[in-house]
N, C-alpha and C positions, 0 to 999 in steps of 0.2 A: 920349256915350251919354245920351241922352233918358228919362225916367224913364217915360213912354209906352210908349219902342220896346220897353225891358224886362217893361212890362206888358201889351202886344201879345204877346210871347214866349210870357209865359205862359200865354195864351188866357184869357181873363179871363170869357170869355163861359160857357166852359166850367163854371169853378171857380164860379161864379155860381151854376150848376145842381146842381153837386153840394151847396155848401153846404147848401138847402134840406134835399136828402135824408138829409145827418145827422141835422139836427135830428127829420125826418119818421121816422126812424127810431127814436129817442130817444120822439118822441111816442107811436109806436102801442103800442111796447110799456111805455109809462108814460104817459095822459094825463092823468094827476091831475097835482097841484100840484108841480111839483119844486120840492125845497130847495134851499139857495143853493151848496151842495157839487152836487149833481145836475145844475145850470144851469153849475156850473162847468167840471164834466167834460166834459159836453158840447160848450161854446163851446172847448174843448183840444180834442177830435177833433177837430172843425170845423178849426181851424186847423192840425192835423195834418193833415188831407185837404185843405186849399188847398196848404201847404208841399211835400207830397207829387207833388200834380198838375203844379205849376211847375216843378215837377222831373222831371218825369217828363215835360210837354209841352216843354220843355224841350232837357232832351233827344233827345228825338224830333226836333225840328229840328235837330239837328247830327249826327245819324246821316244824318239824311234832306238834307243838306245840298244836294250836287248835283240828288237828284231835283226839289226842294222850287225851283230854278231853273227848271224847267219849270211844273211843277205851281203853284204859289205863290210865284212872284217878286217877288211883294209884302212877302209876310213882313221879320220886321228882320233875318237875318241874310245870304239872296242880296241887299237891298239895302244890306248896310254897315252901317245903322244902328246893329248893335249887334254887335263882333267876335268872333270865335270863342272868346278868352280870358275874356272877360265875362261869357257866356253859359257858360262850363264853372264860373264861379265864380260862379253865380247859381245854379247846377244843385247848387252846394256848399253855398251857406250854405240854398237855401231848403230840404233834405234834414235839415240839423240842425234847422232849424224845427219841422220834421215829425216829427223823432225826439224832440225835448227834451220839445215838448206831447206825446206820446205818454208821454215816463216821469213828465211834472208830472201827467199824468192820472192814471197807474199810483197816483202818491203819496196823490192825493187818495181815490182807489179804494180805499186799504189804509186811512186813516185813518179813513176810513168805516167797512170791514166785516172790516178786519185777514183780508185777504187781496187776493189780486194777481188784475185785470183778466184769468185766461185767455185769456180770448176774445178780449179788446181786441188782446191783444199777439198771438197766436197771427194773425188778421186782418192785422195790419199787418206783420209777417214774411211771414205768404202772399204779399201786394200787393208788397212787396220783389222775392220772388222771382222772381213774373211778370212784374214789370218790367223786370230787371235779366237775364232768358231773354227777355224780347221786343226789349227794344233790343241788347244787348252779344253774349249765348250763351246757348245758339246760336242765337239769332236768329228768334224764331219767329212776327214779324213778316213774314218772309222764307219763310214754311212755308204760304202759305195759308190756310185756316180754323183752323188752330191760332192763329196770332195773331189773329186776329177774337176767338176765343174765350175768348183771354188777357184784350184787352183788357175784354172783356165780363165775365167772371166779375169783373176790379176795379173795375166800375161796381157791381156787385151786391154789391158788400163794401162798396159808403161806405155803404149801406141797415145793412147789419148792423153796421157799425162805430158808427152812432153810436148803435145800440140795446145793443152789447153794455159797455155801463158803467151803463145801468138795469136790466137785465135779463138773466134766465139763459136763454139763446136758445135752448133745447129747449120751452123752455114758449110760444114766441110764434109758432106757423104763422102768422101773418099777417104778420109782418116779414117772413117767406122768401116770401110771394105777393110782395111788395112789390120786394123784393130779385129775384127771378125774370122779373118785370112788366120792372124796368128790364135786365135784364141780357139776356133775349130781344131788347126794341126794342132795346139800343143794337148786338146782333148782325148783326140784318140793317139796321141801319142804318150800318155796319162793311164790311159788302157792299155795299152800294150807293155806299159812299164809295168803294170799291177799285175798280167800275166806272165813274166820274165821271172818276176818276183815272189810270184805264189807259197815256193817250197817254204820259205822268209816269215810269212805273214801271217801266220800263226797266231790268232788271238785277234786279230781286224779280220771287217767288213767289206772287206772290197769286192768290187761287182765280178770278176772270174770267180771269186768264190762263193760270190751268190745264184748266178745262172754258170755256170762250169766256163772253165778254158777260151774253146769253138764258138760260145756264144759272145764272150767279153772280144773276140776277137773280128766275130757276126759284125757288130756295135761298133765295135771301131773304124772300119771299112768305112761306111758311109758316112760317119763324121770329118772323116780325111779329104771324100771327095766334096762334103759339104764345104772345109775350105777351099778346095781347087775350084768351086762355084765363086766365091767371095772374091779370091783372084784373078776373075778374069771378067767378073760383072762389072766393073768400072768401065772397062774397054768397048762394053756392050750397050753400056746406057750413057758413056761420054762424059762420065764424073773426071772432073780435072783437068779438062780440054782432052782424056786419051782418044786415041781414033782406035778402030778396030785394027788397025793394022801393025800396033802396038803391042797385039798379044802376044805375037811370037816374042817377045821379052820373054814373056810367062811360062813359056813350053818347057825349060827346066823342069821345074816345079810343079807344072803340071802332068809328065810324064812320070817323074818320081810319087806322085800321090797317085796316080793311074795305076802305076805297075806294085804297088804299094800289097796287091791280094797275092804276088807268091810268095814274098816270105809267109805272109798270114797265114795262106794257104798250108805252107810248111811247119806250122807254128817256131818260126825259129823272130822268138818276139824282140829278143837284143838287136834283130840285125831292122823287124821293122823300122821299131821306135826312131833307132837311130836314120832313118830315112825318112820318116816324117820331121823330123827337126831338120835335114839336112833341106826338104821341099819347104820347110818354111823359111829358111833364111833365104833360099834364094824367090823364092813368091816377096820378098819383103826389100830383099835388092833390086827385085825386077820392078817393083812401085817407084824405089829410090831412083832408078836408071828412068823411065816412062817418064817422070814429072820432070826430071833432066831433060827432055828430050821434047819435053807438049811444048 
């Protein structure tokens, strides 16, 4: 086994993205100077949220094991490359990764302010739980939009996860625009993946193949522009010191989830999907850039 095929496993491209979004989270609701304890905690979620991930995408390919023959038989584990025991013990050690930086954070969090990360911990037991109901039980991966919306709400948790060790997260509505912004797009971008997928999925529930194609695609539309609502209401109600005149940051992002109905329109769902991930990085740089700038 190839030190690659195990890093293919783990979608790399993925963990890639969320990384940013710790730290983005981390910033908005602290951009001043962090100390060397603040920088520290932060780079432990960070790599609590990769160990997490790899575990978690991880997994998902060995649930998804036969469909993932159809679907992506590319992947390392329908082509061998990397065997089913290897991949359950990568799924093992990279979860204590993600657990350990989780309590080394907690440590550092008490020594600090002699008290324990609530939030932090309370977050990463959520993310647990909807993981471990979306792949194992019961399964709600298998349910339709409820797993869409599993997945979704712990993209929206690595925003607040890696805010909640700077910050007491009742005071900071602009990390939840932020957090909301990405947990919308990667929604219907969840849907759109589900109908790309379809021929694949044979034996699951997912929502194209419970209202057809057209409709799962109906559905996704307006949850895409429900993000591009969350991205630009901070600018509108002044969360963060933004002025309205800050939104053209956002015009990226929001023209890509705007224009986001003709691939739909065309059902050509590979090429949406990949435009709502591309409108939510830049909705999540355009927060980074704005809080640079108030």
């Amino acid at each position: 086994m190839a030190l690659g095929d195990s890093l293919k496993l783990a979608r790399p491209k993925n963990i890639a993205l969320a990384l940013p979004t710790v730290v983005l989270g981390a910033y908005i609701v602290q951009p001043q100077q962090w100390s060397t304890i603040d920088a520290g905690m932060v780079c432990l979620n960070a790599l609590s949220v990769v160990g997490f991930m790899a575990a978690g995408n991880i997994l998902n390919d060995l649930v998804d094991f036969e469909t993932d023959k159809v679907n992506h038989p590319d992947r390392p584990l329908p082509t061998g490359q990397v065997s089913i025991n290897s991949a359950k013990q990568i799924v093992a050690a990279a979860t204590l990764v993600s657990f350990f930086s989780m309590l080394l954070c907690s440590v550092l969090y008490y020594h600090q302010s002699s008290t324990l990360p609530l939030f932090s911990m309370a977050i990463w037991l959520t993310a647990c739980i909807l993981m471990i109901t979306y792949e194992l039980g019961p399964s709600t991966k298998n349910q339709g939009l409820k797993g869409n919306i599993s997945i979704s709400v712990m993209v929206g948790l690595v925003i607040l996860y890696g805010a909640s060790v700077l910050s007491a997260l009742n005071n900071s509505p602009l990390v939840f625009a932020a957090a909301a912004t990405a947990a919308f797009a990667n929604l219907a971008r969840e849907i759109l993946k589900d109908c790309q997928d379809i021929e694949g999925d044979a034996g699951r529930n997912t929502l194209p193949m419970q209202v057809g194609l057209e409709k799962a695609r109906m559905i996704a539309y307006p949850i895409a522009l429900t993000a591009m609502v969350f991205a630009a209401l901070p600018y509108y109600l002044g969360w963060g010191g933004f002025e309205l005149g800050l939104l053209i940051i956002q015009i990226p992002a929001i023209l890509l989830l705007i224009t986001l109905n003709n691939p739909i329109s065309k059902g050509e769902d590979r090429k949406a999907q990949k435009q709502v991930r591309l409108a939510m990085l830049a909705g999540l740089i355009g927060f980074a850039i704005s809080v640079l700038v108030s």
